[in-house]
N, C-alpha and C positions, 0 to 999 in steps of 0.2 A: 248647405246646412246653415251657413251663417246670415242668409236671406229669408230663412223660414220664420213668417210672424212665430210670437210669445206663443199665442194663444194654440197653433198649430203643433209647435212642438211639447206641450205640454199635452191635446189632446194623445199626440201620435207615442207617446213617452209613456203615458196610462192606459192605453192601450195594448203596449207593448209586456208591460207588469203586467197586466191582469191574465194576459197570456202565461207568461212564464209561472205565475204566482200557482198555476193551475196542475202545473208539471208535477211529476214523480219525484224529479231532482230536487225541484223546492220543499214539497210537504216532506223529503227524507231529512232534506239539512236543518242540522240544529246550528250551524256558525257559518253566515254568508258574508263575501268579499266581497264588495260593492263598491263605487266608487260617488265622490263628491264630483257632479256633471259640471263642466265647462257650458256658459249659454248658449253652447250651436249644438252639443252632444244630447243623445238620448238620457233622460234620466230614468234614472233607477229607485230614487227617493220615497215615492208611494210604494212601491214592493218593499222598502225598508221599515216603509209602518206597518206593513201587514206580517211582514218577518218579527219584528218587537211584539208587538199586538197578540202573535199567537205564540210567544216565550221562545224564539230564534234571539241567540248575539248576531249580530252586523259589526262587521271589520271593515276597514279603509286603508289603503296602503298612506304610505309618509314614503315622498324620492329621501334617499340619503346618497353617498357620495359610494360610487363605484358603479352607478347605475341599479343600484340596490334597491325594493320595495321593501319596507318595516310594514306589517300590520301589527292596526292598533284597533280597539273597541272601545266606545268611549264609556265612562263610568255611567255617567249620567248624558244616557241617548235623548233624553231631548233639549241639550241644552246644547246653545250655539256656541258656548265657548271651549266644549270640547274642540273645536276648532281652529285653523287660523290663515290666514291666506300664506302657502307656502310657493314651493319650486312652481314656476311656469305659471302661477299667477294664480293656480289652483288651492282648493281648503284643502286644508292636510290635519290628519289626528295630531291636538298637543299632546306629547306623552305624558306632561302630567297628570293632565285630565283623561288618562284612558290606561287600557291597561295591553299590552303585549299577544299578541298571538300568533300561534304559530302555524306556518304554513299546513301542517300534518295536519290543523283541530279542522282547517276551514274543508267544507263539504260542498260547497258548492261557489264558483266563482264568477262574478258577474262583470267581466271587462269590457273596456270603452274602446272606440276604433273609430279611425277615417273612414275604411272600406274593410266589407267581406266579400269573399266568392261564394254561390254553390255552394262549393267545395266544402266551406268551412272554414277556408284559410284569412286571418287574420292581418290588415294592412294597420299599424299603429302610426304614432306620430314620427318616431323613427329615432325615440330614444333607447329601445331595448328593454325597457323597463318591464314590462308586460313579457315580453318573451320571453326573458330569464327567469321571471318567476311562474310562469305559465309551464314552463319542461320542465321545473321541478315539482310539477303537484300533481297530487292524485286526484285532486276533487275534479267536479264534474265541471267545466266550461264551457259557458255561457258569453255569447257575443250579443250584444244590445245594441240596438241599431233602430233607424228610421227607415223603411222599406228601399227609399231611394240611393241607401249604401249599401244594396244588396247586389253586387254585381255578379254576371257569367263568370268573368275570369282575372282575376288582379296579377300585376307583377309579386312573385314573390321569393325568397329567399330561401336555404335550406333550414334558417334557422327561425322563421317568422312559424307563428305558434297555429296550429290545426284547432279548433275550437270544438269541442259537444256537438254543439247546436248554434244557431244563431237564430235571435227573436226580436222582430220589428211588429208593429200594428198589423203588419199581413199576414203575419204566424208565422210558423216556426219548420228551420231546415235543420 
């Protein structure tokens, strides 16, 4: 991931939106989870203007302390300083500049990962973070991905999260 030219992961990254943006799960939700991409991850970004664009709030988690995700929405979605470089070197919602939400409102959730299986089954960075908030929601889960983290069969845990669907450039399992 971390070898793939700019240019390739941004084609393989809007490719991947365009897909998902196309789904059932998407045109139902009015409030998407989304995340702020690290430079080796799939981003999610351009599906976040297309979600604003057609009157969707976009939520972001904040790490807090217990291995906790906070979601937040930022007040004013296009400004950069809704944000700020937090835990793990990643942007995280300032709370000031956003407002609270809750896991119940979000309808559909679009998490980050090293690896998927098949299956569904979700391999994260291996802080927990994703998975505890992942088993307690109802919304519809969405794994985002570059085709090449789509594997047969990953190690995995009883507690690592089963995902919807997973969606790279290659389409959708």
């Amino acid at each position: 991931m971390r070898g793939l030219p700019s240019q390739r992961r941004c084609a393989l990254s809007a490719a991947a939106c365009d897909l998902l943006v196309q789904t059932e799960a998407f045109e139902r939700a009015d409030m998407v989870l989304a995340y702020m991409p690290l430079p080796y991850e799939c981003s999610p970004l351009s599906l976040c203007r297309v979600a604003r664009r057609m009157g969707k709030r976009v939520a972001f988690p904040l790490c807090c302390e217990g291995g906790v995700l906070e979601l937040y929405s930022p007040l004013d979605a296009d400004s950069d300083a809704a944000f700020a470089v937090g835990a793990y070197g990643i942007l995280e919602p300032v709370r000031e500049r956003c407002v609270e939400v809750a896991l119940d409102d979000v309808a559909l959730i679009i998490a980050p990962g090293i690896a998927y299986s098949v299956g569904r089954v979700r391999l994260g960075q291996g802080g927990g973070y994703y998975d505890r908030l992942l088993a307690g929601a109802h919304a519809h889960k969405v794994g985002l991905c570059f085709p090449f983290q789509v594997l047969d069969d990953i190690p995995f845990e009883p507690h690592d999260a089963v995902m919807d669907a997973i969606v790279s450039a290659d389409g959708i399992i």
